[in-house]
N, C-alpha and C positions, 0 to 999 in steps of 0.2 A: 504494500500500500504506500509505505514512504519514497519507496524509487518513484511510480507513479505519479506520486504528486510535485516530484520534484521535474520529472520531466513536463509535465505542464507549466510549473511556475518559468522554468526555461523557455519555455515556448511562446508565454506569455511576456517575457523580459526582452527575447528577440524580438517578438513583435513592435512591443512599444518602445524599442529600442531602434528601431528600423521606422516607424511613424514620426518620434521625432527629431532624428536624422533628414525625413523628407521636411515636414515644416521648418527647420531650420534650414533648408536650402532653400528653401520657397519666398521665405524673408530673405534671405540675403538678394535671392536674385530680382527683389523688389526693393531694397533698399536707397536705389539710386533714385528712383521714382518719390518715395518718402523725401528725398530733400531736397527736389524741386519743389515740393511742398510747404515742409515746414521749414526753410531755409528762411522766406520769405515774409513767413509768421514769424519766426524769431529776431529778424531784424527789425522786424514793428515793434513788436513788444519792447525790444532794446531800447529803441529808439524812444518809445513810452516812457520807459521808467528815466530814461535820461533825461527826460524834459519833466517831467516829476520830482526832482533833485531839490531837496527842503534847502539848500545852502548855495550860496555864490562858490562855482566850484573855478572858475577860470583862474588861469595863472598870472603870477606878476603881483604889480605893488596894487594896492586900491588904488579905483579912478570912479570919478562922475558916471552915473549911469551915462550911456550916447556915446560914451567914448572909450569904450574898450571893445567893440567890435563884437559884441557878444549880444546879440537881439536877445535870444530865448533868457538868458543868463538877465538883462535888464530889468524881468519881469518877475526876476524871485526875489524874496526876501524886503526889508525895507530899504528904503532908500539910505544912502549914504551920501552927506556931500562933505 
């Protein structure tokens, strides 16, 4: 009885061991497709949370808002003169 079940459990382990051998080829051979995708959603997001920025993040010494070339940066935080 114990051999028995042990060639099944074998048989069972090849199998789902051969299933996901093919889904992981199936994903990979679609992966390049996924970052035409989301390539283009992560650079928004990026691009989001960097305009979202709670602090004057530009480099250099303080200046008047209008004169540091920084438009999005202008509009954060309080003014400084």
């Amino acid at each position: 009885m114990g051999q028995l079940l042990t060639n099944w459990g074998s048989a069972a382990a090849a199998i789902l061991g051969r299933a996901a051998s093919m889904i992981v080829a199936w994903y990979v051979a679609r992966f390049d497709s996924d970052n035409s995708t989301y390539g283009p959603l992560d650079a928004e997001l990026d691009a989001g949370m960097a305009h979202q920025t709670g602090r004057d993040s530009t480099n250099g010494p303080p200046r008047p808002l209008g004169s540091r070339g920084a438009n999005m940066a202008h509009h954060v935080g309080a003014s400084q003169t």
